[in-house]
C-alpha positions as CSV (number, residue, x, y, z in Angstrom):
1,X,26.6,-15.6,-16.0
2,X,24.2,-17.6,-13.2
3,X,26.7,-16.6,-10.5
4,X,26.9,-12.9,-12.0
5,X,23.0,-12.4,-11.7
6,X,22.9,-14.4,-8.4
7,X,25.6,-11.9,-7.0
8,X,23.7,-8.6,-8.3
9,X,21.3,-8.0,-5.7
10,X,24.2,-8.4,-3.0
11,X,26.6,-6.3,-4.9
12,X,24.1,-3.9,-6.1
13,X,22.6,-3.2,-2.8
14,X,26.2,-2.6,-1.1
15,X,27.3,0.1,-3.7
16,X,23.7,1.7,-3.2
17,X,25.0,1.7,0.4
18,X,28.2,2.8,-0.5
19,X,27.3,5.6,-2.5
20,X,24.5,6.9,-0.5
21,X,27.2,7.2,2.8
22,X,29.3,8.9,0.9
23,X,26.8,11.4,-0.7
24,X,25.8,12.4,3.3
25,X,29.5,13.1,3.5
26,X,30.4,14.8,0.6
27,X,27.2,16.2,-0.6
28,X,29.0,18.4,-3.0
29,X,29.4,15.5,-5.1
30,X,26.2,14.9,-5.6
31,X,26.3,15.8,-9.4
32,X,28.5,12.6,-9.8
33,X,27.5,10.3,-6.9
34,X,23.6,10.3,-7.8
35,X,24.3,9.5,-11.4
36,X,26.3,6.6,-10.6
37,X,23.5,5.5,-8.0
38,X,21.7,5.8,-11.4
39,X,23.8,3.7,-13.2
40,X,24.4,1.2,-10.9
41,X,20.2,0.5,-10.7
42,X,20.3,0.9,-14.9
43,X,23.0,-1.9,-15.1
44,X,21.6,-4.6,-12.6
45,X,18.1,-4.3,-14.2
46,X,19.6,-4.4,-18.0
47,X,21.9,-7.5,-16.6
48,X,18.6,-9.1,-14.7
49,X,16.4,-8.6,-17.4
50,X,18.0,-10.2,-20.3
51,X,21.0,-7.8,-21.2
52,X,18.8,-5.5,-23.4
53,X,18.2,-1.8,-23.4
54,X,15.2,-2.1,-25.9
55,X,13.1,-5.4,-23.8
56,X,9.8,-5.1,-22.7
57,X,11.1,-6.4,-19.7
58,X,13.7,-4.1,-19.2
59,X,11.5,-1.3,-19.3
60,X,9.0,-2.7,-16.8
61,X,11.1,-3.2,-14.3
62,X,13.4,0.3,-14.6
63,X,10.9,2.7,-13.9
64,X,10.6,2.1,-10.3
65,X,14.0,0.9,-8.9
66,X,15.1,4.4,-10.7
67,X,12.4,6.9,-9.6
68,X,12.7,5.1,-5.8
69,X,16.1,5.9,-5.6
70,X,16.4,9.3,-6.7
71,X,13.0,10.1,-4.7
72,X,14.9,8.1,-1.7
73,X,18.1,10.5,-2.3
74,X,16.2,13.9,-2.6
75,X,14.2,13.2,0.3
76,X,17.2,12.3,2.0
77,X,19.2,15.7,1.6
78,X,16.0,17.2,3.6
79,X,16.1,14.7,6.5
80,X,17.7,15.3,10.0
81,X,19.4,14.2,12.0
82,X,22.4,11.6,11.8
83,X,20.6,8.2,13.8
84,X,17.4,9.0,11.0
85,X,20.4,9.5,8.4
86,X,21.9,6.1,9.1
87,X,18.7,4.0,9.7
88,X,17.3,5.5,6.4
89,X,20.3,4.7,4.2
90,X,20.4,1.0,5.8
91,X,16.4,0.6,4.9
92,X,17.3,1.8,1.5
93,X,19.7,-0.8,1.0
94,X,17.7,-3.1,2.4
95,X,14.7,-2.6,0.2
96,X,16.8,-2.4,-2.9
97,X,18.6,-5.9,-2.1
98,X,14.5,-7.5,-2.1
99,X,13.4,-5.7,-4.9
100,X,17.0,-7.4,-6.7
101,X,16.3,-10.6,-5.6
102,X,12.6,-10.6,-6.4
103,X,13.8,-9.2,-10.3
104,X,16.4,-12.4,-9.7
105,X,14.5,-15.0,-9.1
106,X,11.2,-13.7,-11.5
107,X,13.5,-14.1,-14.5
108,X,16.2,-16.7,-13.5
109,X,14.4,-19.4,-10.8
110,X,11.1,-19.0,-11.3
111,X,10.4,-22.1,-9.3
112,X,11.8,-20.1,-6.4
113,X,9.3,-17.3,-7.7
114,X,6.2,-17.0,-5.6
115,X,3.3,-14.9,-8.5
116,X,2.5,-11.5,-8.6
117,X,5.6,-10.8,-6.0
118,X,7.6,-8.7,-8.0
119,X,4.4,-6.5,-8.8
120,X,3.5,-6.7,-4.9
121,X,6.6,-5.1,-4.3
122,X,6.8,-2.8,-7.5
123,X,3.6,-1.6,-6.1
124,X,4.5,-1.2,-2.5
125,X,7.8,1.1,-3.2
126,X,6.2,3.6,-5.6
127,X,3.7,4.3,-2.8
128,X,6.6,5.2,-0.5
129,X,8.5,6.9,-3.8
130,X,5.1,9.1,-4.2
131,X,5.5,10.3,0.0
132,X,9.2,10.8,-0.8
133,X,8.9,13.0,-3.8
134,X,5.4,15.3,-2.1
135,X,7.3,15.9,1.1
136,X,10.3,16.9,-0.8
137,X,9.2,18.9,-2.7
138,X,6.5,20.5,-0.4
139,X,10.0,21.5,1.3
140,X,11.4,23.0,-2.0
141,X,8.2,25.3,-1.9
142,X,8.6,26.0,2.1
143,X,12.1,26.2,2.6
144,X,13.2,27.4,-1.2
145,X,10.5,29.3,-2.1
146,X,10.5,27.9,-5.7
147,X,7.7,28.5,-8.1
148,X,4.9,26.7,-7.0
149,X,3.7,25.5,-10.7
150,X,7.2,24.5,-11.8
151,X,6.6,22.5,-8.4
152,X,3.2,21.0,-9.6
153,X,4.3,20.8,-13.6
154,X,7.6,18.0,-12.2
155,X,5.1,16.2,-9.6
156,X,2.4,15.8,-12.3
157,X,5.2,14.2,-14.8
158,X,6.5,12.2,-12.5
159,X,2.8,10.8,-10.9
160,X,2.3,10.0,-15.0
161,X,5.2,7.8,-15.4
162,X,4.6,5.9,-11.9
163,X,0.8,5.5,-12.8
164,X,2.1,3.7,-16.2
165,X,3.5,1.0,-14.1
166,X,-0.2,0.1,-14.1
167,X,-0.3,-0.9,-17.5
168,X,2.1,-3.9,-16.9
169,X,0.6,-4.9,-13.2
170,X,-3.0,-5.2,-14.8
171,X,-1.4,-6.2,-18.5
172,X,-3.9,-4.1,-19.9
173,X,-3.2,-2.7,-23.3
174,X,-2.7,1.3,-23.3
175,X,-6.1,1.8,-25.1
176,X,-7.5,0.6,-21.6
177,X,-5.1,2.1,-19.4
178,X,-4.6,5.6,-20.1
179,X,-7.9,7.4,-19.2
180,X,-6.7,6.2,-15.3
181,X,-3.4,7.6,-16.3
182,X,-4.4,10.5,-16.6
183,X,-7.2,10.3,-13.9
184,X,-4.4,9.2,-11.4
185,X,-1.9,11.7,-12.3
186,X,-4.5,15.0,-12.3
187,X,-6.5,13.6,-9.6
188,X,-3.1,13.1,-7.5
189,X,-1.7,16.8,-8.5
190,X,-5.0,18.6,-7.6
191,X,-4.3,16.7,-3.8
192,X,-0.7,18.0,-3.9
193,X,-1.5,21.2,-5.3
194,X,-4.3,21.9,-2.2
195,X,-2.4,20.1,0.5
196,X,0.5,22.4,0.1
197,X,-2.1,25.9,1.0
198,X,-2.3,23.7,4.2
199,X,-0.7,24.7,7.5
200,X,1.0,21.4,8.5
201,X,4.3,19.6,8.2
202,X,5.8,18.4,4.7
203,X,5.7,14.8,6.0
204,X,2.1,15.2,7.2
205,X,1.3,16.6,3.0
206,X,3.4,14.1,1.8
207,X,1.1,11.0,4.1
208,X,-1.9,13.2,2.2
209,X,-0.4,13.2,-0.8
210,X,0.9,9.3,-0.9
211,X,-3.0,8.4,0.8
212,X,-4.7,9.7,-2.5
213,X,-2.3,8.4,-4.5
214,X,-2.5,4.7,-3.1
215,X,-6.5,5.1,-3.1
216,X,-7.0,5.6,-6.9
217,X,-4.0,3.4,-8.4
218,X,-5.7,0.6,-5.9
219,X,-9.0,1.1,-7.2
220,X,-7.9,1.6,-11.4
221,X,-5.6,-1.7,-10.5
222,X,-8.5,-3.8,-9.3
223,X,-10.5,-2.7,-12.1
224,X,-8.3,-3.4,-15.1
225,X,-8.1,-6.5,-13.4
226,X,-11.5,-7.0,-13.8
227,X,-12.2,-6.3,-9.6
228,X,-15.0,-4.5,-9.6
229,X,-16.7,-5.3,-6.8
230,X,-18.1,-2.6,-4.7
231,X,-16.7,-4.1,-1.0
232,X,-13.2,-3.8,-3.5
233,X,-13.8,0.2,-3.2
234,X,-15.3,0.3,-0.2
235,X,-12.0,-1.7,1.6
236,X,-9.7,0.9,-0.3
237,X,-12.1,4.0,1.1
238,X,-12.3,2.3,4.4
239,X,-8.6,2.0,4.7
240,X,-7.5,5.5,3.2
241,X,-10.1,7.2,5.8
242,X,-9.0,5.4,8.8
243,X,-5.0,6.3,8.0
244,X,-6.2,10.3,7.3
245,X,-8.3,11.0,10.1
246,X,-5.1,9.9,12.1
247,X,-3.2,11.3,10.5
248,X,-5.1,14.6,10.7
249,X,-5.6,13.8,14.4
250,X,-2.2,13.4,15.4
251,X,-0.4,16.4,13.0
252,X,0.8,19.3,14.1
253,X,-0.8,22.1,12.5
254,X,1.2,25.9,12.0
C-alpha cells in the first residue's frame, strides 16, 4: 500500500499527460476523455487521503486538483497554437505530479512534510484555476455569443466553491468564514461581470479577473488567521496595483 501511494503522483501525473494528448487529438472524445481525467484526480486523492469518500480530508484536498484540471482543459480547447499546446500540457503535468507529492508526503511522511506547503500550493493553483476559467469563459461570451448571465451565474458558483477552500487554509469554523465567502465570490463576479464590457483580450480580463480574486482571498486569509495588520493589506494592494497598471500598460486594447 506504501509503494501504491508512493507511485501515485508518478502514475497519476502520466495519465493526466496521457489523456490530455490525446484529447488535443481527438477532441471529439472529450465527453469520455475529460471524465476519466476526472476520475483519475478523484481516485489518487481518495487513495492519498485515507481511501474514504466521506473524510474531511478527502474533501479538502478534492476541490482543487478537480476544478484545476477541468479549468486547465477548457482553457486549453481555446489556446493556439501547437508549441503553446505542448508546453501547456507538459506544465499541467508537471504541476499535478507536485501537488501529488505534496498530498503524499502531508499524509504519509510527514517528516519529509515541510508546514503549510500543501496549502501554499492549494493556494497558488486556484489562483491560476480562477485566470483559466475568466479567460475562458470571456471567450465563450466573445467567440460563442452565449448568454452573458448564464456566463456570470457558473463563474459566481464556481468562485464560491474555490473561496471555501478558505475555510480549511485558515481552519476557521463556517460561522466565521462565510460572510468572506460570499464577499469573495460577489466581489470577484462584479470584476468579471465589468471587465468583460471592456475592449481588451480574454487573457488580459482573465489577469483582471484572477488580480481581484488573489487580492481579497489574500486579505480574508490573513485575517481569519488573525493577520490583521494594516502593512498585511497594504503589501496585497501594493502588489495587485503594480501587476494591473502593467498589465493595463502593456494590453492591447480593441
Amino acid at each position: 500500500m506504501k509503494f501504491l501511494n508512493q507511485l501515485i503522483p508518478w502514475l497519476s501525473s502520466v495519465l493526466i499527460f496521457i489523456l490530455t494528448e490525446q484529447l488535443l487529438k481527438t477532441p471529439h472524445q472529450a465527453s469520455f476523455l475529460v471524465p476519466l481525467a476526472i476520475v483519475v484526480i478523484i481516485l489518487s486523492i481518495w487513495q492519498l487521503t485515507g481511501r474514504n469518500f466521506f473524510s474531511r480530508k478527502f474533501w479538502q484536498n478534492i476541490i482543487t486538483p478537480t476544478l484545476f484540471l477541468v479549468s486547465s482543459l477548457f482553457y486549453l480547447s481555446f489556446l493556439e497554437g501547437s508549441v503553446f499546446k505542448q508546453f501547456f500540457i507538459i506544465t499541467l503535468s508537471i504541476l499535478f505530479w507536485i501537488l501529488f507529492k505534496v498530498v503524499f508526503l502531508r499524509w504519509h511522511l510527514p517528516i519529509k512534510y515541510q508546514t503549510h506547503s500543501l496549502e501554499n500550493i492549494s493556494t497558488h493553483l486556484d489562483l491560476i484555476t480562477v485566470f483559466f476559467v475568466a479567460s475562458s469563459l470571456f471567450s465563450l461570451l466573445v467567440f460563442l455569443g452565449i448568454s452573458s448571465w448564464f456566463i456570470i451565474i457558473i463563474f459566481a458558483v464556481i468562485m464560491l466553491i474555490l473561496s471555501s477552500q478558505i475555510s480549511w487554509v485558515s481552519e476557521a469554523n463556517l460561522s466565521e468564514v462565510l460572510p468572506f465567502l460570499l464577499v469573495i465570490s460577489l466581489g470577484v463576479t462584479e470584476i468579471f461581470w465589468a471587465v468583460s464590457f471592456l475592449p481588451t483580450s480574454v487573457y488580459v480580463g482573465g489577469l483582471i479577473v484572477a488580480l481581484s480574486y488573489y487580492l481579497m482571498s489574500g486579505i480574508s486569509r490573513n485575517w481569519l488567521l488573525g493577520i490583521k495588520e494594516g502593512k498585511v493589506v497594504k503589501r496585497y494592494l501594493l502588489i495587485s496595483s503594480i501587476i494591473l497598471v502593467i498589465v493595463l500598460l502593456t494590453a492591447k486594447w480593441f
